[in-house]
N, C-alpha and C positions, 0 to 999 in steps of 0.2 A: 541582389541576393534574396531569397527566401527566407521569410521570418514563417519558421513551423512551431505552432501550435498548440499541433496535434495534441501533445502530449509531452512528460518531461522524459518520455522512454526516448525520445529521438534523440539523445544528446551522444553526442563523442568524445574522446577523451583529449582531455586538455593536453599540450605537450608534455607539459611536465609529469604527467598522468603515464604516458605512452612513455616517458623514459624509465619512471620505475616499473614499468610491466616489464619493459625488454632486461632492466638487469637484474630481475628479481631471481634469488637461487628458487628452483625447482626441483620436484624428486616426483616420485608415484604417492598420488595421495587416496588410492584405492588400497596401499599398503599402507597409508598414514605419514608419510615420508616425504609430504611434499612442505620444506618451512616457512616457503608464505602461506601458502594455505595452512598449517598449525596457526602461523600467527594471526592469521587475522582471526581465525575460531577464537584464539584465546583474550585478543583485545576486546572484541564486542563480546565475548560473556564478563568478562573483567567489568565492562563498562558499567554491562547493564545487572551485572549484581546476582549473573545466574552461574550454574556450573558447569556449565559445557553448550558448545554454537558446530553448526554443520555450515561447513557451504554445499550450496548449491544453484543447478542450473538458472531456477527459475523460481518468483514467489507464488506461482499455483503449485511449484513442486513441494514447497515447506508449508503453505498453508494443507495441502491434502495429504504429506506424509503427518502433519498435526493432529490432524482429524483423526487418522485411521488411528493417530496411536491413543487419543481418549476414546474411541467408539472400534464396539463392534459390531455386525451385520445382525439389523432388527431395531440399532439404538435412534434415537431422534438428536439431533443438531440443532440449538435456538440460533437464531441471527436474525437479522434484521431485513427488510423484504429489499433495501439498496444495496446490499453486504456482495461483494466480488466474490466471495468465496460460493455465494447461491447464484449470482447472474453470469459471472464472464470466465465460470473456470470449467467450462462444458462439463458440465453435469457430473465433475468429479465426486463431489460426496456422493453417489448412489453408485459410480463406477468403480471407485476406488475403494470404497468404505460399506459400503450396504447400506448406509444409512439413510433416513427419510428426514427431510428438515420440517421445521418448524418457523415461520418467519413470522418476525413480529409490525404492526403496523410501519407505516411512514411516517416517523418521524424526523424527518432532515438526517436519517442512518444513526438514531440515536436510541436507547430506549433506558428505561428503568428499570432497578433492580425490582419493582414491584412488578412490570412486564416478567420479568424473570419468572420469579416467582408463582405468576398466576399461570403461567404456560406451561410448569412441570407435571408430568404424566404421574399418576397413582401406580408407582410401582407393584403394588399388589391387583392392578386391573389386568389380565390374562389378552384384552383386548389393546390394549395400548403397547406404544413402544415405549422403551427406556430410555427416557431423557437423561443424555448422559456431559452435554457438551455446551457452552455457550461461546460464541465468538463473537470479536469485537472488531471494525474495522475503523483505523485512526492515524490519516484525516479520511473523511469518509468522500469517496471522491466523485461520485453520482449525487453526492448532497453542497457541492461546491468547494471540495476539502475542508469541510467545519472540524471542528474540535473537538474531544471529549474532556469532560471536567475530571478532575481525578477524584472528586469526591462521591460523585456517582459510579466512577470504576470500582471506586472500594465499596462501596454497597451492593455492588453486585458480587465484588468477589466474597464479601459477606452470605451471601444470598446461594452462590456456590459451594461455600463450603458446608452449610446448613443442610446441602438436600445431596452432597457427594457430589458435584457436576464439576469435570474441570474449563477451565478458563482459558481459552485461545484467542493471542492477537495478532489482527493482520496489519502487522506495521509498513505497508508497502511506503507509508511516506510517514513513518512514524516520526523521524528525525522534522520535518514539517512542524509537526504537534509541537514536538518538545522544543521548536526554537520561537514558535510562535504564542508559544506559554510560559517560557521561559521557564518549562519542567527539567528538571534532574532524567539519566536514561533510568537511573536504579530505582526511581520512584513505580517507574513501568515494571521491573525486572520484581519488584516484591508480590506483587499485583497478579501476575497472570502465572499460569502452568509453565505455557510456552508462549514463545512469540517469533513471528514468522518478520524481516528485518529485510526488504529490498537496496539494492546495491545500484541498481541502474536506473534509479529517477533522478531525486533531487541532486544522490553526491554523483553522479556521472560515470558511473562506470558503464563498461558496455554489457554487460551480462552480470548475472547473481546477487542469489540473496541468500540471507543465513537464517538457519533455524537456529533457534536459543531456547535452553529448558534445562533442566535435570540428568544429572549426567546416565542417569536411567532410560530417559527420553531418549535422548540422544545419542545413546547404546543401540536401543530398537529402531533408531531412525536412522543407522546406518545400514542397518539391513533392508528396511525399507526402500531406501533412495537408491538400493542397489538393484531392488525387485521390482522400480520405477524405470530403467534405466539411465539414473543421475551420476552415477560414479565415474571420474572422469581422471586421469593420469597426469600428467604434468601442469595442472591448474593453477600452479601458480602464478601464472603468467595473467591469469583472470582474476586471481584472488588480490593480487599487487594491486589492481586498480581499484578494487572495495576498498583494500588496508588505505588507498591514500585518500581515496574520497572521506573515508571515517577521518581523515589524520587532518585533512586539509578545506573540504567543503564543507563542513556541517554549516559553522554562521553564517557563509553567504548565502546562504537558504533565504535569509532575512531581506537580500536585493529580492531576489526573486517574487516576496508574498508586497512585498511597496509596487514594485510595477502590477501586480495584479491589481490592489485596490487603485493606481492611479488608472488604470484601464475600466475598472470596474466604475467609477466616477465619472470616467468622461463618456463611455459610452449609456449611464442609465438614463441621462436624458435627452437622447436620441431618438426621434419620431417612431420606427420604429422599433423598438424596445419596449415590448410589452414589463418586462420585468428582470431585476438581478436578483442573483441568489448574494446573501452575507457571505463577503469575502473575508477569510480570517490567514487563510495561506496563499498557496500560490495559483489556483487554480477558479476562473472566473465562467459565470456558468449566466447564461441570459434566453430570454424566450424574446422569440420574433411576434411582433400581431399577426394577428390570419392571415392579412392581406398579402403575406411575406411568406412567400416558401423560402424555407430553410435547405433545400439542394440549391435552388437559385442564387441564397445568398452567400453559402458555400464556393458556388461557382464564381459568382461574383471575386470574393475575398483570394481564389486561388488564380484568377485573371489577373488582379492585382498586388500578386507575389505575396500572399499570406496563405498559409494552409492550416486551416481549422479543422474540426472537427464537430458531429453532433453526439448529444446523448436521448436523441429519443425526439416525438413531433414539437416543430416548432423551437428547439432548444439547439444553441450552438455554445459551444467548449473551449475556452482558451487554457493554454497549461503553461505557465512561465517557468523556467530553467535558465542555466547557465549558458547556455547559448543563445538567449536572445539578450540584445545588447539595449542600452538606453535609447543610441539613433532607431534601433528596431520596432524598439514598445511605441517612438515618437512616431513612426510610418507605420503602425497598425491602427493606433489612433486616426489619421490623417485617412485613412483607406477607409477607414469605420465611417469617418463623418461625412466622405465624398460620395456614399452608398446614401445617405438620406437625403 
């Protein structure tokens, strides 16, 4: 069997996953009337301590109806120069929003409220745009899914509220963070404006994610997602598998980030292996030496019934999920050391 990699977006739903999709009641929930989809909006804002959750299609769709709703066309967007929101969400902030970003150095996808701070435009400069927006991406996953401290989130949110900027997070693996810190979600939910909340990584659903914010927010963000084409009719059927992933997958998150660092350990000293990135979740990130092309070793890995992935020269990506098993992680390991 294939042990994939790639990413934790490859997962399918558990059986038991796939039985409460098929008997979940359903309605039209372009009319509001679909009651999985009410319920799962209302558990994950309950959870996270905000006032109202959208679902929808996709997390570039809630991170970009996010955006447009703190910025308007001429505003500037801070984020960090790893942030998915700037690299992998084809050039939505400038399509969607008009807006020009702002990215702050490399730091492992992390920065400071002082970053913040020195980055914001002189609104009285006629030249400049209006820094209106900072976004946070948490675990940051071009940085290895590292983690953010919450005490630096609230300095920044500090930092936001000082100069009027609102605060947007991109929790595509947020639930990650918070099992791997053993954070509260409402400590997240005090913290940011909105927060963008993926359904199909770590808990397994096969599609969606929810936007959570202000039931203001989330007023304007139905009209949005409707001018996105996100509105979608009998969703319940999609939303059932969020509701059980929320209900049912959060702690085994925790299997998932031990086979990364037990992967992350055995393969750093391996001849080739120029370097690992700190493993803190689930996602393990290493450089090859020169000598080593990374399509080759790619090919190598997927001859060998593993499918990897790269993020950029010389860097190949492992992503543990619920479907890779312990025999799995033990023959990726075994595949890893018979390549050196």
């Amino acid at each position: 069997m294939t042990i994939d990699v790639r990413s934790d977006t490859v997962t399918r739903p558990t059986p038991a996953m796939l039985e409460a999709m098929m008997a979940a009641p359903v309605g039209d929930d372009v009319y509001g009337e679909d009651e999985t989809v009410n319920a799962l909006q209302t558990l994950a804002a309950e959870t996270f301590g905000m006032d109202a959750a959208l679902f929808c299609p996709s997390g570039t769709m809630t991170n970009q109806i996010a955006i447009k709703l703190h910025t308007q066309p001429g505003d500037e967007v801070i984020c960090d120069a790893l942030s998915h929101t700037y690299l992998y969400e084809g050039g939505g902030i400038a399509f969607h929003s008009g807006a020009s970003v702002r990215t702050l150095p490399d730091t492992h996808g992390r920065f400071t409220a002082k970053h913040v701070k020195d980055n914001v435009n002189n609104r009285n400069d006629a030249h400049l745009p209006w820094t209106r927006l900072v976004t946070v991406e948490n675990t940051v996953n071009k940085a290895g899914g590292c983690c953010w401290e919450l005490s630096e989130l609230k300095a920044i949110r500090q930092t936001c509220d000082e100069h009027s900027l609102g605060l947007h997070l991109d929790g595509a693996r947020l639930y990650n963070a918070i099992v791997a810190k053993n954070h509260k979600p409402s400590e997240f939910g005090t913290l940011f404006h909105t927060i963008s909340l993926c359904l199909s990584k770590g808990l397994g659903a096969p599609v969606g994610s929810l936007l959570l914010g202000s039931r203001e927010h989330i007023a304007r963000a139905h009209r949005l997602r409707k001018l996105m084409g996100g509105g979608m009719r009998q969703a319940g059927y999609l939303a059932a598998a969020g509701l059980y992933g929320l209900q049912h997958h959060v702690t085994r998150l925790a299997d998932d980030h031990a086979k990364a660092r037990h992967v992350a350990s055995e393969i750093a000293s391996l001849p080739y292996v120029a370097s690992v990135l700190p493993v803190e979740t689930n996602i393990v990130i290493f450089n090859l030496i020169d000598t080593v092309p990374v399509d080759g070793y790619l090919r190598y890995l997927s001859d060998n019934g593993v499918r990897a992935g790269s993020m950029g020269k010389q860097t190949v990506r492992f992503v543990f999920h619920l479907d890779v098993s312990d025999a799995q992680t033990s023959q990726l390991i075994e595949v890893a050391r018979r390549f050196a």
